[in-house]
C-alpha positions as CSV (number, residue, x, y, z in Angstrom):
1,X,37.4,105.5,158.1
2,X,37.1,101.5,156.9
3,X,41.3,101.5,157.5
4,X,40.5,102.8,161.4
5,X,37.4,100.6,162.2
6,X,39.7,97.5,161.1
7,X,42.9,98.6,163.0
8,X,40.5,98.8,166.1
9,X,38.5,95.6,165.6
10,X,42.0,93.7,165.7
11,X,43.1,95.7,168.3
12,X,40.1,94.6,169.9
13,X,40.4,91.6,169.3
14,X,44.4,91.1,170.1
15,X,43.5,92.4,173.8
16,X,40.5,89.9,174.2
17,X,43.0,87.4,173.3
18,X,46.1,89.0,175.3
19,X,43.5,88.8,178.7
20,X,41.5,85.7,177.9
21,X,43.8,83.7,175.7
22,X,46.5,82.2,178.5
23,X,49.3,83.6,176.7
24,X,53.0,84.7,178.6
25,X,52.3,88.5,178.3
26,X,56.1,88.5,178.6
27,X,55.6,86.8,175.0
28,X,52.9,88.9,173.9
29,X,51.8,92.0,175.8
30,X,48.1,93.5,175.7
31,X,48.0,96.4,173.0
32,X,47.1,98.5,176.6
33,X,50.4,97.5,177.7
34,X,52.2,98.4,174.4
35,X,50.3,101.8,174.4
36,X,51.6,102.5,178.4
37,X,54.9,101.9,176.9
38,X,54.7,104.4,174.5
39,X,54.0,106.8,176.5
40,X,55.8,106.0,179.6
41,X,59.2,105.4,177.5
42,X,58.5,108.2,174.9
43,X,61.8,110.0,175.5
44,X,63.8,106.3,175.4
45,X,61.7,105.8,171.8
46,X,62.3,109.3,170.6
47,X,65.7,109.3,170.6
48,X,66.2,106.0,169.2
49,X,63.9,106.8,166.4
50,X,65.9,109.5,165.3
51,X,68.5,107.7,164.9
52,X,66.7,104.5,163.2
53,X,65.1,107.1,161.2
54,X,68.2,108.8,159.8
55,X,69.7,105.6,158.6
56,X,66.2,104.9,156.7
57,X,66.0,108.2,155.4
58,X,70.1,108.0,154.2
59,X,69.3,104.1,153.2
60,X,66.6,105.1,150.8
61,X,68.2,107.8,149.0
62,X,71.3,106.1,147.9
63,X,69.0,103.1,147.0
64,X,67.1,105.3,144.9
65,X,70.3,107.3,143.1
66,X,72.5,104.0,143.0
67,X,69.3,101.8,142.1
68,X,68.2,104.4,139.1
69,X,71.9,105.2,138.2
70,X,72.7,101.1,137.4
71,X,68.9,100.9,136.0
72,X,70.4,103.3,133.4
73,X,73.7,101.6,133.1
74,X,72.1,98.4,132.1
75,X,69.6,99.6,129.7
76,X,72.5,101.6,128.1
77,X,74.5,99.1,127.8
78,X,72.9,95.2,126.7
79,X,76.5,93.5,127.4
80,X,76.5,94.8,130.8
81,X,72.5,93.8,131.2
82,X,73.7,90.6,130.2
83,X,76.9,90.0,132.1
84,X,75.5,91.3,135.6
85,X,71.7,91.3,135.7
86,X,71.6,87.0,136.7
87,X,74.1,88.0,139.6
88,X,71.7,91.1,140.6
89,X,68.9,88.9,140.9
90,X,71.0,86.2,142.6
91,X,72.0,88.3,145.5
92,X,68.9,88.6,146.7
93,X,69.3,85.4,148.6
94,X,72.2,85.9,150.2
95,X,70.7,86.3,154.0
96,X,71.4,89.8,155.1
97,X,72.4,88.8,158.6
98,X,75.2,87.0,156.4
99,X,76.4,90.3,155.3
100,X,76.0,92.2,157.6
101,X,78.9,91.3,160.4
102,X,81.2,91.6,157.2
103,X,80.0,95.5,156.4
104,X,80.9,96.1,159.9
105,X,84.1,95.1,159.9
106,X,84.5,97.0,156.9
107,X,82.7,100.2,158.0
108,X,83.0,100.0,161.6
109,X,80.0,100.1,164.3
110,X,78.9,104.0,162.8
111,X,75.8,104.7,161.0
112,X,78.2,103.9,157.4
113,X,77.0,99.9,157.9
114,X,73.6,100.4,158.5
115,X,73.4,102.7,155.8
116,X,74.9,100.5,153.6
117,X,72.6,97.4,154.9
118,X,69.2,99.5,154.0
119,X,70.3,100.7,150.7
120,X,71.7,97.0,149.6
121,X,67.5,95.9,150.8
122,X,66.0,99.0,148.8
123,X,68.3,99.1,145.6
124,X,66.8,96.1,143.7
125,X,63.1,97.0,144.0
126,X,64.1,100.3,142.8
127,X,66.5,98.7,140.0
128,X,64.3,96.7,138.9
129,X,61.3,98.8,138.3
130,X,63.2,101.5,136.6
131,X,65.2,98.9,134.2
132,X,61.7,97.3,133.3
133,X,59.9,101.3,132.6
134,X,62.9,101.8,130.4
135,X,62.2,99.3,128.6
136,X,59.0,100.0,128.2
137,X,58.9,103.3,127.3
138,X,56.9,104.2,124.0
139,X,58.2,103.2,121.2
140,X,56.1,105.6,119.1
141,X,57.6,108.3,121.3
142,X,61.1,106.9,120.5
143,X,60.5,106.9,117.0
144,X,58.9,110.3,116.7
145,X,62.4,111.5,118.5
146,X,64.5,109.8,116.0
147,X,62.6,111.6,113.0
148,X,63.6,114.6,114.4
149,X,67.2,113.9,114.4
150,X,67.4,113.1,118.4
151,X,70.4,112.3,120.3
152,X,70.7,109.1,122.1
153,X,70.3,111.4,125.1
154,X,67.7,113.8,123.9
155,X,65.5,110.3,123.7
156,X,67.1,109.6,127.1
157,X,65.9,112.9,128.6
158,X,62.5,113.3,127.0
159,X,61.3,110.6,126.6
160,X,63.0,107.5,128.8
161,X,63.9,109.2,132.0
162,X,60.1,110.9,132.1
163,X,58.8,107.4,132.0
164,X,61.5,105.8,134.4
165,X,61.2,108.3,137.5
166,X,57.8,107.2,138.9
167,X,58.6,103.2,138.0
168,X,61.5,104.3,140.6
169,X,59.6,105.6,143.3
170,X,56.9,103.1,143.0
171,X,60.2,101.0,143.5
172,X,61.0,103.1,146.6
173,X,57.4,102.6,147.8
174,X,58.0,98.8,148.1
175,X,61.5,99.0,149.4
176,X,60.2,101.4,152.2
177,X,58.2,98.9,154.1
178,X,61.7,96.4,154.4
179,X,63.5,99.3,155.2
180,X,62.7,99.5,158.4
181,X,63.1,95.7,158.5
182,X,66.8,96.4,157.6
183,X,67.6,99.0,159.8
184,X,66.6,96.6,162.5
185,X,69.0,93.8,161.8
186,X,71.8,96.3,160.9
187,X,71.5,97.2,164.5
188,X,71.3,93.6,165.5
189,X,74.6,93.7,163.5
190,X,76.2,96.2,165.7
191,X,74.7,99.1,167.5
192,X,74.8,100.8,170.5
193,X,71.6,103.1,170.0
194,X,68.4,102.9,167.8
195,X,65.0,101.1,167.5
196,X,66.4,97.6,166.8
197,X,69.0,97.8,169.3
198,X,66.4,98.8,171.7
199,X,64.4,95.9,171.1
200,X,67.1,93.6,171.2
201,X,68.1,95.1,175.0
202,X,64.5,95.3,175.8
203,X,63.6,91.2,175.1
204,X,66.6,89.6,177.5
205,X,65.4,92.9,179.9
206,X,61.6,91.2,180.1
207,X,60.4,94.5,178.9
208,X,58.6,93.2,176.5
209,X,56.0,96.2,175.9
210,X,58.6,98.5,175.6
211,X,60.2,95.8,172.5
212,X,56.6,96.3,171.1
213,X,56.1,99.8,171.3
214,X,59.4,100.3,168.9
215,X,57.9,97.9,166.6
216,X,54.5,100.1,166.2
217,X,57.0,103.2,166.4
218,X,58.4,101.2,162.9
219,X,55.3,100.0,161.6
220,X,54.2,104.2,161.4
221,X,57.5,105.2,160.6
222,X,56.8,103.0,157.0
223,X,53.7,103.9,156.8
224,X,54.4,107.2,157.0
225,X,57.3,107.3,155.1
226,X,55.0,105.2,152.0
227,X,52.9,108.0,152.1
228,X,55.2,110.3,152.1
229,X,57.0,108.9,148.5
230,X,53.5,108.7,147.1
231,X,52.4,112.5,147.7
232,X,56.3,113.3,146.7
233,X,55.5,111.2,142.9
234,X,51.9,113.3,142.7
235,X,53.5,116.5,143.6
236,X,56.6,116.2,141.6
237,X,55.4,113.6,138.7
238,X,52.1,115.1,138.2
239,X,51.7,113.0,135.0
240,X,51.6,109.8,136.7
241,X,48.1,110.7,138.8
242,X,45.4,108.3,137.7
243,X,41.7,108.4,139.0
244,X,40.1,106.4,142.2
245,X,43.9,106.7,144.1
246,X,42.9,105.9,147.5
């Protein structure tokens, strides 16, 4: 109830400010105008959602498999934690508008780049919250384990991956809101259809309510898709529920 009296005090306020203000509504548009546009263009945003949505949803997943998988790799392995974990943190600045031409001359103008582009945004949050619950996993547990004759993968199954799986959705949970982000400027990159290549047809157009009304469309998507992950970790990690979750 708090959440909805805030969004409508600053939607309250942004269309004081969009009437009284002097500002281009061709630069910012009245949240009245943004809602006309959402309904008025509803079919337009529909069907570039699903696709938008589709490369999130494909995005994410091989984030989290490929982000837990090399998680594992490295804390397997202290060599290869060594050798590649500086150059895992360092291409995080590399500018994904950088990359992004390249995976499209690789991939081609398909939903493969895109793809790519929203899993290479989501695989380190998820990497590196699994690698850092792995490493923190108890070491009483670990102990007991060995006492009993364990296998490096009995300790592994029980008692590692148990403790790893909700770092990586709480990993997924941050990646989730640059997602959409990401799917945006893949379809700068190259697209014919979607959110962010409807905004970027929209701007030169001077629709600019229309451009805004995909960005809410995105904003909810993440929201949406947040809440999603977290009632997916209470439902299928029921261990990790703690007390007062909003």
């Amino acid at each position: 109830m708090i959440a909805l009296l805030v969004v409508l005090a600053l939607l309250g306020a942004w269309q004081l400010y969009a009437e009284l203000g002097g500002v281009d509504r061709l630069i910012l548009p009245a949240p009245s105008e943004i809602a006309t546009a959402l309904v008025e263009d509803r079919g337009l945003l529909w069907n570039n959602f699903l696709v938008t949505a589709s490369e999130v949803a494909l995005g994410i997943g091989a984030a989290l498999l490929l982000g837990f998988a090399c998680a594992v790799a490295l804390h397997f392995w202290l060599p290869l934690r060594r050798a590649t974990y500086p150059l895992l943190i360092g291409s995080q600045a590399i500018p994904i508008v950088i990359v992004a031409p390249l995976l499209v001359v690789w991939l081609g103008f398909g939903m493969a780049p895109k793809v790519a582009i929203i899993a290479l945004i989501c695989f380190f949050p998820v990497a590196v919250t699994t690698l850092d619950a792995l490493g923190r996993t108890d070491r009483d547990t670990l102990k007991l384990l060995r006492t009993l004759d364990a296998t490096r993968w009995s300790a592994f199954r029980f008692a590692e991956a148990p403790a790893a799986l909700p770092a990586a959705l709480s990993g997924a949970k941050i990646a989730v809101a640059v997602a959409v982000i990401g799917a945006v400027f893949a379809e700068y990159a190259g697209s014919s259809e979607g959110l962010g290549h409807l905004i970027l047809q929209s701007v030169p157009q001077l629709e600019t309510a229309r451009a805004w009304a995909a960005v809410v469309v995105l904003a909810a998507f993440a929201v949406l898709l947040f809440y999603a992950l977290d009632v997916a970790q209470r439902r299928l990690l029921p261990w990790t529920r703690t007390e007062g979750r909003p």
